[in-house]
C-alpha positions in Angstrom: 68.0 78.1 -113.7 68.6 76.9 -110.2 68.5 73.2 -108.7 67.2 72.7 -105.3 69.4 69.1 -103.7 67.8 67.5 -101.2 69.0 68.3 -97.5 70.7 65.7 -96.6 72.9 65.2 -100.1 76.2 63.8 -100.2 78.9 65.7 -101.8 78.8 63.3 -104.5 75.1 63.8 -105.2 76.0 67.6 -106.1 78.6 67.1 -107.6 77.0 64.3 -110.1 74.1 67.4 -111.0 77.6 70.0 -111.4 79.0 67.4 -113.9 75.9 67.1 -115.9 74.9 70.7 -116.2 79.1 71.4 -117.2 78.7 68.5 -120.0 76.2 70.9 -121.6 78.5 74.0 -121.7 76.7 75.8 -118.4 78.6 78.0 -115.9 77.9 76.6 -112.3 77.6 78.2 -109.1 77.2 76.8 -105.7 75.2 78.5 -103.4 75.6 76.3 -99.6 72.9 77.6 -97.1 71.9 76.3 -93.4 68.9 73.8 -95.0 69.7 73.5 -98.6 72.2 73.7 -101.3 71.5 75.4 -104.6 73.1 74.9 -107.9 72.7 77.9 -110.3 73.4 76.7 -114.3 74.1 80.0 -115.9 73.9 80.4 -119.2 71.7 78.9 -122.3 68.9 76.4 -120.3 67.9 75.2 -123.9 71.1 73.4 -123.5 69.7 71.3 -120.7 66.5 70.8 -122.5 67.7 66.9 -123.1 68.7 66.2 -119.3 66.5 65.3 -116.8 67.7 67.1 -113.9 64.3 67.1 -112.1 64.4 63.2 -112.1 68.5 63.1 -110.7 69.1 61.6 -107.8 69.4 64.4 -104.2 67.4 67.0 -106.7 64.6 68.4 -105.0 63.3 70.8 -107.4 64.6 72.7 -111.0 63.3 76.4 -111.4 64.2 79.1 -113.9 65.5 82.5 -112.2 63.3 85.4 -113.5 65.7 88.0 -112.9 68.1 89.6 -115.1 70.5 89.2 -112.1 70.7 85.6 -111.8 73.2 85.2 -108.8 72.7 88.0 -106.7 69.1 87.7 -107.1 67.0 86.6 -104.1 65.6 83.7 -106.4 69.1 82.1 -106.4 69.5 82.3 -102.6 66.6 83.7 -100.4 69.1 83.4 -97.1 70.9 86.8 -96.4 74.7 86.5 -97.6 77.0 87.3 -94.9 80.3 88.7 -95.8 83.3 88.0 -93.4 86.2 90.7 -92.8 88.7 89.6 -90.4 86.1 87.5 -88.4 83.6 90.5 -89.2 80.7 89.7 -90.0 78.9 92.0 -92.6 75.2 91.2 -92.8 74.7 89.6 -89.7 73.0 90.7 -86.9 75.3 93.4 -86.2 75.8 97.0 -87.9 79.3 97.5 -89.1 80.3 101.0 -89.1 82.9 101.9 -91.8 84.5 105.8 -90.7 87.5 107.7 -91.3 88.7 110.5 -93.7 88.2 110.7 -97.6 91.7 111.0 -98.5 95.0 109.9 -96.9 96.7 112.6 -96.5 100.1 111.4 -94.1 100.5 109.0 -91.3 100.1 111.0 -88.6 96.8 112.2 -89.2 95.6 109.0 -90.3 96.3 106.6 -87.5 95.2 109.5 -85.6 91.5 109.5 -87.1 91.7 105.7 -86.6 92.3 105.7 -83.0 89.3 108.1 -82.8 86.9 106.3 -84.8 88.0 102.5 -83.1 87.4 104.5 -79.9 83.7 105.6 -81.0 83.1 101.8 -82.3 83.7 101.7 -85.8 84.7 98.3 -87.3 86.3 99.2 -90.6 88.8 101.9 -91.3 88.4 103.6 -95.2 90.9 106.0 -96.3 91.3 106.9 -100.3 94.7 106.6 -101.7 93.6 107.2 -105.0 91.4 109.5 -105.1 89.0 110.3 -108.5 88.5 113.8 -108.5 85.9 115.8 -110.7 88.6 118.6 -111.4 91.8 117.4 -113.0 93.5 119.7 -110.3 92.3 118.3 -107.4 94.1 116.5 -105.2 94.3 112.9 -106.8 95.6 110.5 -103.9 98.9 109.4 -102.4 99.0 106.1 -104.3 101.2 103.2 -103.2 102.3 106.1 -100.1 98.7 106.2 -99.2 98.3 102.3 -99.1 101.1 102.3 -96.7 99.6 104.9 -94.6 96.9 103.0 -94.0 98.8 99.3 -93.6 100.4 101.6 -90.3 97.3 102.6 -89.3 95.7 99.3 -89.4 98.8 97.9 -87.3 98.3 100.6 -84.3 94.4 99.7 -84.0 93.9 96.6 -85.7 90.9 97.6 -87.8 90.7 96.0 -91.4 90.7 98.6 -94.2 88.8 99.8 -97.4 90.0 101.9 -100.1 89.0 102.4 -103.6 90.0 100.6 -106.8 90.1 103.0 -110.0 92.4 101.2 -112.3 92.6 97.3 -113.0 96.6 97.8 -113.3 96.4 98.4 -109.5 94.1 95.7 -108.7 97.2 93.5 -107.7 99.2 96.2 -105.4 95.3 97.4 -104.1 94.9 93.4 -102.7 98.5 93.3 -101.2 97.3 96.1 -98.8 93.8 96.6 -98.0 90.9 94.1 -97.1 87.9 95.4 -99.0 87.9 96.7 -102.2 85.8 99.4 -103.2 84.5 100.9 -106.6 83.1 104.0 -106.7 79.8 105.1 -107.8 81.8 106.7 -111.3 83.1 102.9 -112.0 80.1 101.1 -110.9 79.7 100.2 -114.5 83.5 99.7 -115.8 82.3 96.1 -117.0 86.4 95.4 -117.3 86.5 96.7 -113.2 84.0 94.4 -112.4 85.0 91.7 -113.9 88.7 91.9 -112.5 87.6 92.4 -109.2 84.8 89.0 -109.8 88.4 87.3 -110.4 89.8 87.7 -107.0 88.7 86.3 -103.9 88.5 89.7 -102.1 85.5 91.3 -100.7 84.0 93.9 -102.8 81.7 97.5 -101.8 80.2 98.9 -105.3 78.8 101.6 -104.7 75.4 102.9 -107.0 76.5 105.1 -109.9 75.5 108.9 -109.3 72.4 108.2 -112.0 71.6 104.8 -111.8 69.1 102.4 -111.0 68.8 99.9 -108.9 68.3 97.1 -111.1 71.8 98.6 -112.9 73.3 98.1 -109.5 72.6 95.1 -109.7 73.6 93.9 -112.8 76.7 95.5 -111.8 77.1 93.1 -108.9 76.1 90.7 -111.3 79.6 91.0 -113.3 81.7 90.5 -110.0 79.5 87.3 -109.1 79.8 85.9 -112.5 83.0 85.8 -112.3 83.2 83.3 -109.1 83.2 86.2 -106.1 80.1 86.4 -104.1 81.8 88.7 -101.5 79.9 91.4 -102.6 78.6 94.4 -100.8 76.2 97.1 -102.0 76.4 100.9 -100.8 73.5 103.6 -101.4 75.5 106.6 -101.8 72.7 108.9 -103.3 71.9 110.1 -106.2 71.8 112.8 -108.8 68.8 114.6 -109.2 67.6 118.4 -109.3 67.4 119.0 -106.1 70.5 121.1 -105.2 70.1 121.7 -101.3 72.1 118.2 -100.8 75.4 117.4 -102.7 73.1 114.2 -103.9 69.5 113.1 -102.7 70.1 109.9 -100.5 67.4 106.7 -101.7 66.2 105.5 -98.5 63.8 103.4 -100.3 66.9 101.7 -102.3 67.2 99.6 -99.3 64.1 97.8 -98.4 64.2 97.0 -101.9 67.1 95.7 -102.5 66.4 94.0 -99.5 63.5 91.9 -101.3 65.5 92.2 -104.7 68.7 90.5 -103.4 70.9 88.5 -100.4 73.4 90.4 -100.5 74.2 93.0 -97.6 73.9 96.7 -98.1 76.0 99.8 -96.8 74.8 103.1 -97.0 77.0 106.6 -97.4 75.2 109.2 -95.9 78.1 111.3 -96.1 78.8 111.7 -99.9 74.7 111.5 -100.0 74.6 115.0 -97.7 77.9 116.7 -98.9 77.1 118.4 -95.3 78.2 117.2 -91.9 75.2 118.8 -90.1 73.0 116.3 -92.1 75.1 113.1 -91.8 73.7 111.9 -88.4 69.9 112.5 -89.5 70.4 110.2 -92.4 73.2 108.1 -90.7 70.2 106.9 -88.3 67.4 106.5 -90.8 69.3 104.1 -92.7 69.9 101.8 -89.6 66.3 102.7 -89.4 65.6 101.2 -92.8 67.6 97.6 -92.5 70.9 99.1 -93.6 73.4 96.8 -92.7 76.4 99.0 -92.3 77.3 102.5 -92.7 80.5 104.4 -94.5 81.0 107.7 -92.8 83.9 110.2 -93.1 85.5 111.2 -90.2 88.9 113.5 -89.7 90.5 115.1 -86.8 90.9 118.5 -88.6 87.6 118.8 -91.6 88.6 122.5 -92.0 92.2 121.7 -93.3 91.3 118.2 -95.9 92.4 117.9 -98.4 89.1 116.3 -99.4 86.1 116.6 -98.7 86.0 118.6 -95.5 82.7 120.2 -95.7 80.8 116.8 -95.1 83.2 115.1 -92.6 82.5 114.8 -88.7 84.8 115.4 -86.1 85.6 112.5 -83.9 83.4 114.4 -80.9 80.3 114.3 -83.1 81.3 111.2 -84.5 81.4 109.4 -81.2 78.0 111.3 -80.1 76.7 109.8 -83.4 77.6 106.5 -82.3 75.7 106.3 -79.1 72.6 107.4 -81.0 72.5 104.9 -83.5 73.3 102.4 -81.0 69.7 102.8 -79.5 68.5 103.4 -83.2 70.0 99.4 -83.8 68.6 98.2 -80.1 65.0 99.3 -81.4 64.8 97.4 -84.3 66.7 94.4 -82.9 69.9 94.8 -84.2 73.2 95.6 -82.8 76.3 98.1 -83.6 
C-alpha cells in the first residue's frame, strides 16, 4: 500500500502517518520526489484495516500497489530514480558508460585500460577481481590483489569503480574498495546476496540471471530494496536461449519494459550479450536507441592475451570510435553521453 502526503507537508505530518502504520507492525519506506512524498506500508494491509489513514491529516490519497514488486515498482514511485556515484548521476539525462577489462589481471595493464577508456569518455571503470568462472580451472580472480589494482587505477584517473560481489563474507572488504557493487547474472537470485547487499548503503548493478524473467529481476531488486537500499541499478545482459550464433541473445525489449514496469535506471551489457567484439557496437547503439541508461562494455589494451574474456573485448581504438557514434545515437533521442 502506498500513502500519497499532501505537497506542502511538514515533516511532522509524515512522520505522524510513519508512526501509525509502525504501530501496526508495517515496514515503512519513504519515497521523497520533486511534488510529493510517498509512504509505502509493506507488509499485511489487513493490519491497517482499523486506521484511518485516508482521513490523517497531509494524506492526499491511500492506494494498494498491484505489483508483486512493491518498491521498485512504478506504482510506488512513478519519478525515474536517479542513482548518484561520485556526483554521477545514473538515470539522469546523461548516458553513463561503464568500460574496461573482465578480469584484473596486474596494475600495469589495468590503469593502462583506464586511461584509455577515461580518454574515450567512459564514466565508470569495472574490473573483476573475483571472477566466477564456468570451468573450475579457469582463471578465478586476483581477490583482495585485484581490489587494490583497481583502488591504483582509480587514483591515476579518478574514475569510480565496479566490481562483482560473489560471496557475502567479502561484502565488507568488496565496500572498503569499490563504489558499485555488482552481482552477476548467476547470483541474481542468491536471496542471502541480496539481502546483504539491501543492508548496506552502497549502490548496487544486478544483473538479469542467464534464464530469467523480467518480473524475476525484479523481484530480485525487490530483496535489496526491502532491505532499506534503493541504490539499485538493473543491467540486461542477455539471455539463454537456442540460438547459438551469439554467446547469449541480448532482450532489447527488456528495456522499454522495465521502463513502464519500474523507476529504477537500467544498464545494458552488450558485451557478455554478443560474446563477440564485432557485434558489441551494433547492439552498444541500439540500447542507447531503446532508453538504456548506461552501458557496461569490456575494453583491454591487449584482447588477444586476457585472461578473460578476450574474444568479446574492444580495443581502446574501436572503443573510442564507438564512443563518437553513440554520442550522436544519445544527441538524437535527446540525451547525452
Amino acid at each position: 500500500m502506498i500513502i500519497v502526503i499532501k505537497k506542502g507537508s511538514t515533516d511532522e505530518v509524515v512522520n505522524h502517518v510513519v508512526e501509525k502504520i509502525k504501530s501496526a507492525g508495517l515496514a515503512v519506506h519513504i519515497s521523497k520526489g520533486k511534488e510529493r512524498t510517498i509512504i509505502g506500508a509493506i507488509g499485511d494491509e489487513g493490519l491497517l484495516a482499523s486506521i484511518p489513514l485516508q482521513a490523517m491529516p497531509g494524506v492526499e490519497k491511500v492506494m494498494p500497489i498491484l505489483k508483486p514488486y512493491k518498491l521498485v515498482s512504478r506504482e510506488f514511485r512513478s519519478e525515474d530514480s536517479v542513482v548518484e556515484v561520485d556526483g554521477l548521476k545514473i538515470g539522469d539525462k546523461q548516458i553513463q558508460i561503464i568500460a574496461g577489462p573482465c578480469s584484473v589481471e596486474n596494475q600495469d595493464s589495468l590503469t593502462a585500460a583506464a586511461v584509455e577508456v577515461k580518454a574515450g569518455g567512459a564514466s565508470i571503470l569495472r574490473g573483476g577481481a573475483f571472477k566466477p568462472r564456468t570451468s573450475p580451472y579457469d582463471f578465478q580472480g586476483l581477490g583482495e590483489e585485484g581490489l587494490k589494482y583497481l583502488r591504483e587505477a582509480k587514483k591515476a584517473t579518478g574514475l569510480p569503480i565496479i566490481s562483482e560481489l560473489m560471496d557475502p563474507r567479502d561484502l565488507d572488504l568488496m565496500c572498503d574498495y569499490v563504489d558499485i557493487l555488482q552481482i552477476g547474472a548467476r547470483n541474481m537470485q542468491n536471496f542471502r546476496l541480496l539481502k546483504d547487499v539491501g543492508r548496506t548503503k552502497k549502490p548496487v548493478l544486478l544483473k538479469r540471471g542467464l534464464s530469467s524473467t523480467i518480473k524475476e529481476l525484479l523481484m530480485s531488486a525487490e530483496y535489496i530494496a526491502s532491505q532499506g537500499n534503493s541504490q539499485i541499478i538493473l543491467c540486461e545482459r542477455g539471455i539463454r536461449t537456442y540460438e547459438t550464433a551469439t554467446r547469449n541473445t541480448l532482450d532489447l525489449s527488456a528495456i522499454p519494459i522495465l521502463k513502464e514496469e519500474t523507476h529504477l535506471p537500467i544498464f545494458v551489457d552488450p558485451s557478455h550479450a554478443a560474446g563477440r567484439w564485432d557485434l558489441v557496437a551494433p547492439l552498444a547503439k541500439a540500447a542507447v536507441a531503446v532508453g538504456a541508461d548506461g552501458l557496461m562494455i569490456e575494453v583491454h589494451t591487449d584482447p588477444e592475451n586476457a585472461l578473460c574474456d578476450g574474444a568479446q573485448s574492444l580495443k581502446p581504438t574501436k572503443f573510442s570510435i564507438l564512443m563518437e557514434e553513440l554520442r550522436r545515437v544519445a544527441l538524437a533521442i535527446d540525451r547525452t553521453i
